[in-house]
BAVEXFI-439047 format. One record per residue (C-alpha): residue in three letters; x, y, z. Coordinates in Angstrom, 3 decimals. Example, Ala and Ser with C-alpha at 12.3 -4.5 7.8 and 13.67 -1.06 7.14 Angstrom:
! residues 2
REC/ALA/12.300/-4.500/7.800
REC/SER/13.670/-1.060/7.140
! end
This chain:
! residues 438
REC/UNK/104.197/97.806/-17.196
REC/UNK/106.035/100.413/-14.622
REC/UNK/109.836/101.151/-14.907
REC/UNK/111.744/100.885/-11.931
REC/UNK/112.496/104.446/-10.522
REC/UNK/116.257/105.591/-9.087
REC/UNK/114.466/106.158/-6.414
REC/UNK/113.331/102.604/-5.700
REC/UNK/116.431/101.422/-6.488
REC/UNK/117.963/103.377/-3.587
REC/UNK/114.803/102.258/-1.440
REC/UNK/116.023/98.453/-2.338
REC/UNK/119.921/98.781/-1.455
REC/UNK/118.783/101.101/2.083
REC/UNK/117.113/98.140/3.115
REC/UNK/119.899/95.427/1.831
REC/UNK/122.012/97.496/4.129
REC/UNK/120.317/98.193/7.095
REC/UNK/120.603/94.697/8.422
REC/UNK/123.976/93.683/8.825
REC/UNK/123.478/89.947/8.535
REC/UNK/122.584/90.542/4.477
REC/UNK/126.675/91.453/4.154
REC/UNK/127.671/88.319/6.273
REC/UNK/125.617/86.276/4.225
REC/UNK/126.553/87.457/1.099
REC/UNK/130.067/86.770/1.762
REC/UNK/129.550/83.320/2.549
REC/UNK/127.821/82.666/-0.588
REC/UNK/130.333/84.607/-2.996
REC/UNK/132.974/82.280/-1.125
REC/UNK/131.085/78.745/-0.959
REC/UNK/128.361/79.647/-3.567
REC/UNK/124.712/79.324/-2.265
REC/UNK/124.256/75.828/-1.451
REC/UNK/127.221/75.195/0.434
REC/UNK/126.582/78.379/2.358
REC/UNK/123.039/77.328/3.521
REC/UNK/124.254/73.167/3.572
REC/UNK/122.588/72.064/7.043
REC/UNK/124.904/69.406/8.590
REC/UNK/122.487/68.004/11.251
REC/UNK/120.714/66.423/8.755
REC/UNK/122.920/63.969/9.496
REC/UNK/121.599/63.014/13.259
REC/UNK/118.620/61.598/11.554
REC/UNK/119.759/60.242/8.369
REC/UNK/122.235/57.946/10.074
REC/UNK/122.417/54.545/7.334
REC/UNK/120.376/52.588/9.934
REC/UNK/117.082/51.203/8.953
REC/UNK/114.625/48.650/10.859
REC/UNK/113.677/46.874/7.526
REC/UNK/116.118/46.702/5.034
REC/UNK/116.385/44.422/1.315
REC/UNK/119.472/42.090/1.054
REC/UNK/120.966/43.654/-2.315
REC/UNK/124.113/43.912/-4.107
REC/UNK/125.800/46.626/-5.729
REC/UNK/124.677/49.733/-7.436
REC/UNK/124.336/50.619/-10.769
REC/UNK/125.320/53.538/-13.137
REC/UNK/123.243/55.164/-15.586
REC/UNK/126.345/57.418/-16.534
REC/UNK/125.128/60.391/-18.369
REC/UNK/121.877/59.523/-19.992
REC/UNK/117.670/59.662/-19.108
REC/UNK/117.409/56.066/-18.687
REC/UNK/116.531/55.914/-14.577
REC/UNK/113.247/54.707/-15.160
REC/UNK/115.079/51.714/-17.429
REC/UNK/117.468/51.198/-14.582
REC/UNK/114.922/51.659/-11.414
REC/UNK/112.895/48.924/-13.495
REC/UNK/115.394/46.676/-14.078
REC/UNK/116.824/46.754/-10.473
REC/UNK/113.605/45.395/-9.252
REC/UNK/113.681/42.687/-11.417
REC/UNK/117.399/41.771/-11.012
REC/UNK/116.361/41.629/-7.295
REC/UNK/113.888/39.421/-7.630
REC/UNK/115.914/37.455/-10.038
REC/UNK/118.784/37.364/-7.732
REC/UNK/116.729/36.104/-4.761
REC/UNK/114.615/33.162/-6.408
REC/UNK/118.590/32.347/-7.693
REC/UNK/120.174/33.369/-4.918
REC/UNK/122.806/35.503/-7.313
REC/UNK/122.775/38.960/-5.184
REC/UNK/125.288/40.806/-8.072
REC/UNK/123.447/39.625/-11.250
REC/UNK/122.624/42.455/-13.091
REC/UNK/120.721/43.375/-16.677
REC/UNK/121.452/45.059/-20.210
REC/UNK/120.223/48.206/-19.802
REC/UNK/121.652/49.186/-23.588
REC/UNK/118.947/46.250/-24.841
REC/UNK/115.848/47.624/-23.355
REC/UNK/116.547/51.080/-24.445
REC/UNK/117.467/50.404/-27.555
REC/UNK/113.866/48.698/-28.331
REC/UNK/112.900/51.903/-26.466
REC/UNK/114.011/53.963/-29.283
REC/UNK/112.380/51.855/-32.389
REC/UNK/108.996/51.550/-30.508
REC/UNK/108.951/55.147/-29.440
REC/UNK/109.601/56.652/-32.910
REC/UNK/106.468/54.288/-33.848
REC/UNK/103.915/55.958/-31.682
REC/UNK/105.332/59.328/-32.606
REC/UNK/104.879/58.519/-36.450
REC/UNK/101.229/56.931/-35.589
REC/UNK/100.531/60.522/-33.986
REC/UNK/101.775/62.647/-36.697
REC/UNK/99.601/61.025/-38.922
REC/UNK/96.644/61.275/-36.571
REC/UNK/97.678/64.568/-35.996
REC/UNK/98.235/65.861/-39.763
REC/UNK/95.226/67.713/-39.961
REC/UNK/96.363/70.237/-36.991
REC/UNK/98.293/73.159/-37.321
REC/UNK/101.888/72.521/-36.150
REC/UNK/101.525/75.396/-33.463
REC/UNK/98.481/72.923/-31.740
REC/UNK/99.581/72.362/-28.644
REC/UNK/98.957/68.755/-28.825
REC/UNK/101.625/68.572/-32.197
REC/UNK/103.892/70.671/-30.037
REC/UNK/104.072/68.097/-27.478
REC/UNK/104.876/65.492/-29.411
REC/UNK/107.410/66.850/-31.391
REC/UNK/109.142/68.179/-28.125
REC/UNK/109.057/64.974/-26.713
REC/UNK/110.810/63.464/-29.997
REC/UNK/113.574/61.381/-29.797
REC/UNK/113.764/61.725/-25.320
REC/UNK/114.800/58.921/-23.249
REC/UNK/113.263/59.361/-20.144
REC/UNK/110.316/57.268/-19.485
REC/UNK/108.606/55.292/-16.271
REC/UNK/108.097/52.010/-15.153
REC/UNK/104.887/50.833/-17.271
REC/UNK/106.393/52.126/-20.393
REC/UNK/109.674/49.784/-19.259
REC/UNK/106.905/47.020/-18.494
REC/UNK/106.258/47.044/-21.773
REC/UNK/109.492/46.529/-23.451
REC/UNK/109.904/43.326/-21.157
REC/UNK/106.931/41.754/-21.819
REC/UNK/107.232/42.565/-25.862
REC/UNK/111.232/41.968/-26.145
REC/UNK/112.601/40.147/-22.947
REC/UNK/115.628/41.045/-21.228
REC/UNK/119.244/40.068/-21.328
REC/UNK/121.717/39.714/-19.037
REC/UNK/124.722/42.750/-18.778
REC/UNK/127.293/40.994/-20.628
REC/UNK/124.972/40.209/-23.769
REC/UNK/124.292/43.197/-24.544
REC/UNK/127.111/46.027/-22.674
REC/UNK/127.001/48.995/-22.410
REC/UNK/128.842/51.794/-24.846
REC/UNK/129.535/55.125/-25.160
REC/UNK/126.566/56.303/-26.894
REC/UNK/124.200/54.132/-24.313
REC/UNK/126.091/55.975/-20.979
REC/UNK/125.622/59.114/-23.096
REC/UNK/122.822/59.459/-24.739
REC/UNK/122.496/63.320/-25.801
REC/UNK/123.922/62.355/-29.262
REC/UNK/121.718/59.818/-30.165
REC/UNK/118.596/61.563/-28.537
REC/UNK/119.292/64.573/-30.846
REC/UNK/120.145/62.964/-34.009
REC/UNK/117.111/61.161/-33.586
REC/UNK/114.799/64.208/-32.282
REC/UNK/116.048/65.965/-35.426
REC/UNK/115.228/63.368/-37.770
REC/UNK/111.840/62.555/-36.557
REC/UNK/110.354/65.931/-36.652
REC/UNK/111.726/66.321/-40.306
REC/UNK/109.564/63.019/-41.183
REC/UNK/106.761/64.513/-39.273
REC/UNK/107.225/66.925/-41.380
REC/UNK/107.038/64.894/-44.796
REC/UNK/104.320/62.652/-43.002
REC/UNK/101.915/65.670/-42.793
REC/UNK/102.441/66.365/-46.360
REC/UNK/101.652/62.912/-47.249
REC/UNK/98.217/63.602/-45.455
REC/UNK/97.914/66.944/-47.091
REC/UNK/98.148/65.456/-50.330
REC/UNK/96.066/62.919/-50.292
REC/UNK/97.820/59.734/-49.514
REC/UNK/96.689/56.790/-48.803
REC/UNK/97.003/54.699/-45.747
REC/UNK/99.197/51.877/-47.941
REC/UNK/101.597/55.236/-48.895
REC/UNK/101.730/56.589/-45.275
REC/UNK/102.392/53.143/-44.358
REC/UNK/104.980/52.550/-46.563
REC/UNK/106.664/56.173/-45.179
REC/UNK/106.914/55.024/-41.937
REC/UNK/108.435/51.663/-42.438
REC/UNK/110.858/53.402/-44.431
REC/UNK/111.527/56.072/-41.608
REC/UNK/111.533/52.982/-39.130
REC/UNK/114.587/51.558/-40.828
REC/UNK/115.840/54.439/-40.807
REC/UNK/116.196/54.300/-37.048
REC/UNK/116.719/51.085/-37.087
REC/UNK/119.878/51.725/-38.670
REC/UNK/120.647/54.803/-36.376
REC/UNK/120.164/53.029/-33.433
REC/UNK/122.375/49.860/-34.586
REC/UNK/125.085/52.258/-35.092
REC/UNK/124.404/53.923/-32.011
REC/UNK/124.370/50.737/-29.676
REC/UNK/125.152/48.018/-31.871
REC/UNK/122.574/45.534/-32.800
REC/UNK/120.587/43.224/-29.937
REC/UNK/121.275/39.828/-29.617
REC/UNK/118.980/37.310/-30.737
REC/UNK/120.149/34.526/-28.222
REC/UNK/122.506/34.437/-25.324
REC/UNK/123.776/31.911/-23.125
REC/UNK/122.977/32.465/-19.513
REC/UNK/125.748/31.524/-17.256
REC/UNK/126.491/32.847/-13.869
REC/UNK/127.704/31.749/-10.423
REC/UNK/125.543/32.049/-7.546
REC/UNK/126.226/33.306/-4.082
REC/UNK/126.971/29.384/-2.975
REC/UNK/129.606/29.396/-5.865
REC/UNK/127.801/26.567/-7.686
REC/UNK/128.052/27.410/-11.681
REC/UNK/125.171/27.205/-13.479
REC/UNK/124.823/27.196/-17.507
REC/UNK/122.256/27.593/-20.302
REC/UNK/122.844/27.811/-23.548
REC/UNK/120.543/29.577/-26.363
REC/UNK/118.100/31.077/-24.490
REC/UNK/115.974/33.866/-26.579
REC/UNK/115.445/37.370/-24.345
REC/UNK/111.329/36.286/-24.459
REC/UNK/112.282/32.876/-23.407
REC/UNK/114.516/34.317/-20.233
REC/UNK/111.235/36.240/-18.910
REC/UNK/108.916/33.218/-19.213
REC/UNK/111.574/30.960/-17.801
REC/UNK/112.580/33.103/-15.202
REC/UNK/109.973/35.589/-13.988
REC/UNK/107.269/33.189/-14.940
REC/UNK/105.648/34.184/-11.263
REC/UNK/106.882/37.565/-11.402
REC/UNK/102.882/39.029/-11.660
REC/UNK/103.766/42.034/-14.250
REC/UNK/100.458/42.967/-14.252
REC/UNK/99.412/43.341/-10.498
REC/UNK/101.382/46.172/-9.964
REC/UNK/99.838/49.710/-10.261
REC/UNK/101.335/53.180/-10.003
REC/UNK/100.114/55.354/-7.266
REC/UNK/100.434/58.674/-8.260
REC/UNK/100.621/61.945/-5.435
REC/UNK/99.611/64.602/-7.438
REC/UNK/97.627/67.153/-5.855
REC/UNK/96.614/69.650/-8.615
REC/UNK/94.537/66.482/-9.729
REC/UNK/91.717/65.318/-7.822
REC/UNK/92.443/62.075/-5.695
REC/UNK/90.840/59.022/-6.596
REC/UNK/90.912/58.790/-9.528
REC/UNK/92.824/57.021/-12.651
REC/UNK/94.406/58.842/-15.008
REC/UNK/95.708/57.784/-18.588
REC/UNK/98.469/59.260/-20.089
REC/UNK/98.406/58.782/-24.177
REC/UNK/101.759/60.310/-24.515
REC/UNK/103.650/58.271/-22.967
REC/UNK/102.030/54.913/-24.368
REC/UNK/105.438/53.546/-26.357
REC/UNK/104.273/50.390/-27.898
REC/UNK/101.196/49.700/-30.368
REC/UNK/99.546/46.961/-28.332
REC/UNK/100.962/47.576/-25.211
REC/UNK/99.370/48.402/-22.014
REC/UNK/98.548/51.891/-21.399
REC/UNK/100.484/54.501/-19.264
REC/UNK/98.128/54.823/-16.209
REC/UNK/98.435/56.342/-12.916
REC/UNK/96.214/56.081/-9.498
REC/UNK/95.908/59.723/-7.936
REC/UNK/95.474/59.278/-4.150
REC/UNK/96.736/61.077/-0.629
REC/UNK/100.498/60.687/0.170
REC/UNK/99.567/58.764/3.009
REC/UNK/98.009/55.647/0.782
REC/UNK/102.131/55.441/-1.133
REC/UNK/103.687/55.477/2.124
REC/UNK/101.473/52.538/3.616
REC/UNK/101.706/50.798/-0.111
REC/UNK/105.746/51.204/0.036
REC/UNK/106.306/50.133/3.440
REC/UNK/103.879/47.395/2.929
REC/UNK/106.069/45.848/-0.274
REC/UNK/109.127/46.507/1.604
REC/UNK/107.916/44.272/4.449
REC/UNK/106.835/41.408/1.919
REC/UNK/110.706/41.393/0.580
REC/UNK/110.755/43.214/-2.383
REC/UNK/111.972/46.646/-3.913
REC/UNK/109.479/49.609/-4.923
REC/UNK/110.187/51.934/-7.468
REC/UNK/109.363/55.430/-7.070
REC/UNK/109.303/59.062/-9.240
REC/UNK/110.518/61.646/-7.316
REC/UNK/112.068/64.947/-7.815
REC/UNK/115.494/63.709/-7.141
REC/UNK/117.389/67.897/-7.713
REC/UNK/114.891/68.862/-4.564
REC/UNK/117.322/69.666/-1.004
REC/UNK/119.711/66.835/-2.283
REC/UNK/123.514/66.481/-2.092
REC/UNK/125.197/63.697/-4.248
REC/UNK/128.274/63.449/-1.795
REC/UNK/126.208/62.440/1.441
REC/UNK/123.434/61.035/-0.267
REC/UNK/121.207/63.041/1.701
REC/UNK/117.608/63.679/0.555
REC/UNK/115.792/66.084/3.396
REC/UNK/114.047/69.398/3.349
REC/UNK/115.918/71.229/5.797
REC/UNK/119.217/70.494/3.998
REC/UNK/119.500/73.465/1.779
REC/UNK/118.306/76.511/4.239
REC/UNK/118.514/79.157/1.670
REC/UNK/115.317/80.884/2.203
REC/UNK/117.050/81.879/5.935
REC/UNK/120.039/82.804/3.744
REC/UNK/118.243/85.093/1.363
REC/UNK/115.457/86.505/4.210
REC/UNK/112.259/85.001/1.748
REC/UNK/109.735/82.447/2.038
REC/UNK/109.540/80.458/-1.215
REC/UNK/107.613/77.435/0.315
REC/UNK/104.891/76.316/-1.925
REC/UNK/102.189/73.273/-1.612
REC/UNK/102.853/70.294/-3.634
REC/UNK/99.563/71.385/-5.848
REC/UNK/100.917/74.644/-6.160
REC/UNK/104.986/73.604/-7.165
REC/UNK/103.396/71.243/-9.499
REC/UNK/100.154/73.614/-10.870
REC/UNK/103.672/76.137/-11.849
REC/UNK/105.903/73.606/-12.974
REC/UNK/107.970/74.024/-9.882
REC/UNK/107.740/70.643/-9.182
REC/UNK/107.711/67.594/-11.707
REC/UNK/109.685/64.228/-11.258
REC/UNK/112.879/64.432/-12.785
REC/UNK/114.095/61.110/-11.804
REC/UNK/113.251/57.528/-10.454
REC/UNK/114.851/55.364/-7.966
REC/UNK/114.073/52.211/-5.439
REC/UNK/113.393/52.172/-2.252
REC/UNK/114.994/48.916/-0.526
REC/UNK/114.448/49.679/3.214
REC/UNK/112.302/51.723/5.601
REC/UNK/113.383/53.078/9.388
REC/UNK/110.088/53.283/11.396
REC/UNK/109.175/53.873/15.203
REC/UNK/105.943/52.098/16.191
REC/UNK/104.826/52.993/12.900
REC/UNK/106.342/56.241/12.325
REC/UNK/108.132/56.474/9.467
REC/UNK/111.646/58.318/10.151
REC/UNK/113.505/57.658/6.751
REC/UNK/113.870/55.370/4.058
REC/UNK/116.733/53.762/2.309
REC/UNK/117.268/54.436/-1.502
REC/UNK/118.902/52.619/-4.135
REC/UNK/119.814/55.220/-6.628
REC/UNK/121.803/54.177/-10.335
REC/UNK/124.797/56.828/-10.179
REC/UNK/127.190/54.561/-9.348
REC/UNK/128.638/53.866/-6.191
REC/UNK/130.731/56.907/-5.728
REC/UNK/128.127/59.026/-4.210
REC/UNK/125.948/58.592/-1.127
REC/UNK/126.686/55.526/1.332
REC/UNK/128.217/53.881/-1.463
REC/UNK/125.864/54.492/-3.936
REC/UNK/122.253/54.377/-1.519
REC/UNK/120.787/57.261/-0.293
REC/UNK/118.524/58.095/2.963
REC/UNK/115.479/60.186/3.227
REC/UNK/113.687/61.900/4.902
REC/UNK/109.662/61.603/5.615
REC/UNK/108.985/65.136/5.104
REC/UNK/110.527/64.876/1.447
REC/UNK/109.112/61.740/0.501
REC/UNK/105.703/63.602/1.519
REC/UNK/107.406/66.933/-0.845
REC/UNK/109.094/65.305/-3.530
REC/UNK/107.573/61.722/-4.272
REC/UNK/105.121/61.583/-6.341
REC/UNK/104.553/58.284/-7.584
REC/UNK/105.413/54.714/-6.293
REC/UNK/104.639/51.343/-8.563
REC/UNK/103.363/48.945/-5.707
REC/UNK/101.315/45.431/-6.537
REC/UNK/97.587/45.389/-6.049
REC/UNK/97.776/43.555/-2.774
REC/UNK/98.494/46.610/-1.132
REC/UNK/95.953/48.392/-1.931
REC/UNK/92.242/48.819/-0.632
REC/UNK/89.468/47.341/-1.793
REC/UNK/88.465/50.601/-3.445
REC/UNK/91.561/51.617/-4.567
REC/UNK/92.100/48.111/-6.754
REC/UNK/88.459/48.505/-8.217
REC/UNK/89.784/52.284/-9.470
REC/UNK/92.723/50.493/-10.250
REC/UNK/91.132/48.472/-12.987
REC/UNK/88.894/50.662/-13.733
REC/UNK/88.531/53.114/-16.633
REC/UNK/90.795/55.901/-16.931
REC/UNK/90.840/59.821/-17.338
REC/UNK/92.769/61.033/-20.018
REC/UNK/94.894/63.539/-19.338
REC/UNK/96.610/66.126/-21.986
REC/UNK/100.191/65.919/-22.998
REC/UNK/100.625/68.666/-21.299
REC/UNK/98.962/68.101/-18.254
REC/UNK/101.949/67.977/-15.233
REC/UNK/101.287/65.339/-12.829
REC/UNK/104.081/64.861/-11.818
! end
């Protein structure tokens, strides 16, 4: 290591100083702070709320201050498919019921891999993963897949929402805190020679343990619920005693749960391939966590496709990336601070990603597309903040940052190629915990 000399220190402020422009700048950003100084207004020309295909949907929703987007992006899709075989555009569902099966099935795995794991040291890097990713509640659309198809849904007013459900950091830490100190009683089980009956009977015990945390959290889920709603024509419709389970086979009984893939854009990986992702597989029996590497190209074609056919498309993206919550604007000329600062920080997608510069933070839906005899100029985004941000709670963007800062869209098989579906169902790569794609 060198220490920095007076001298370079001197050479550093000479050149701050010979260029004018640096004091300018630097005034504008003490006074606005950095973003607002290098904001680029005519984004606007292009992102202009206008959009050659376009979804008929209702309002937004709000995921208030908790990690649930992938819970809310998921359940958007199906309330729009809901509310178009019903024609009931506002019908919306529980988001507190889904997540709080989230949190029971989710400190299952983690006690199933503590036990696997017993015999590793707890700096392993695999144990280390696991225990950071204790008690989180972000997920993605296959792990929220799998909560429907196990529990059902419910509609909003069964199951509302609460305090601790809009904000989740107490919860999420209580329970973070607990499981790692039953991890680390669970190891010593192992250590000691237990047997699988005894480690068994540990983590039912822990189990109702959350269980309890999680009623008190969110209040228990309801069993049965009577489904009654107006629809858009104003005729009432009523049905009493329906189980969540018996909603989903009633209702979605053509929705094809298992003909939709993820197509993943993650190019530190190679392309073409399928890639598993054991941490994030949240319930014993469930489907696995798997993702379809390909070109950027292949999820544009796929969205635009699904858009076309009428329905909504999910996608991960890495939503903090040149975006402004007031406009709802989502482009990568609309923070200019690399002119403000004189640098070039651009990166490739591989290399943001290869850093951890780039990772998807957040998920939304895309419900319309703007194209130009096939050129894609922007795309319309549902996002669940609410509806005071953006165009009343949907955002636009941009090509160029759906080619930076998308990197995975859940799309059904029909939109694939040939080759891609036979990958598709196919067996997987898995990938380490810590493995970032995206």
């Amino acid at each position: 290591m060198t220490v920095i000399s007076d001298q370079e220190i001197a050479d550093f402020s000479a050149d701050f100083n010979t260029n004018s422009k640096n004091q300018v700048a630097s005034r504008a950003a003490r006074r606005s702070g950095l973003l607002e100084a290098s904001f680029n207004d005519r984004v606007s020309e292009r992102l202009n709320h206008v959009f050659s295909t376009e979804l008929d949907v209702g309002g937004v929703t709000d995921q208030k201050h908790s990690g649930r987007c992938w819970e809310f992006a998921t359940l958007n899709v199906l309330r729009h498919y809901f509310g178009k075989k019903n024609k009931v555009k506002d019908f919306t569902f529980s988001q507190a019921y889904n997540f709080f099966w989230d949190k029971i099935e989710r400190a299952n795995a983690f006690y199933d891999a503590m036990i696997r794991l017993a015999d590793k040291p707890l700096n392993d890097r695999e144990v280390q993963s696991w225990l950071a990713f204790a008690g989180e509640d972000g997920g993605l659309w296959s792990m929220a897949i799998n909560l429907v198809k196990k529990y059902g849904v419910v509609p909003s007013y069964a199951m509302p929402e609460s305090f601790n459900s809009n904000n989740t950091t107490g919860l999420i830490d209580s329970l973070a805190r607990k499981e790692r100190k039953d991890a680390i009683a669970l190891r010593k089980l192992v250590s000691e020679g237990s047997s699988q009956d005894e480690l068994e009977k540990a983590k039912k015990h822990f189990l109702n343990e959350v269980y309890r945390m999680v009623s008190v959290a969110l209040g228990e889920p309801p069993k049965k619920f009577d489904l009654e709603y107006r629809d858009d024509d104003k005729k009432y419709h009523l049905e009493r005693d329906l189980t969540p389970r018996e909603f989903v086979q009633k209702y979605f009984k053509d929705f094809k749960f298992d003909d939709y893939v993820v197509l993943s854009n993650c190019p530190n990986h190679e392309f073409n391939k399928l890639y598993h992702m054991p941490l994030y597989d949240n319930v014993d029996g469930g489907d696995q966590i798997k993702f379809l590497n390909v070109p950027i190209e292949y999820l544009a074609q796929a969205a635009v496709a699904q858009l076309k056919s009428g329905d909504a498309v999910i996608f991960g993206n890495d939503v903090l990336k040149q975006m402004e919550r007031k406009t709802g604007y989502l482009d990568t000329e609309l923070y200019q601070t690399d002119k403000l600062f004189g640098v070039d920080t651009k990166m490739s997608k591989a290399d943001r990603l290869a850093t951890g510069e780039g990772f998807a933070t957040h998920d939304m839906t895309l419900v319309g597309v703007d194209e130009d005899h096939g050129h894609i100029r922007k795309w319309k985004v549902e996002n669940s903040w609410g509806d005071k941000y953006g165009h009343k709670g949907f955002y636009e963007m941009s090509q160029p940052w759906f080619e930076d800062y998308v990197y995975d869209v859940v799309v059904r098989k029909e939109f694939l190629t040939d080759e891609q579906v036979k990958l598709a169902e196919g067996p997987a790569i898995d990938l380490k915990p810590w493995d970032n794609i995206g």
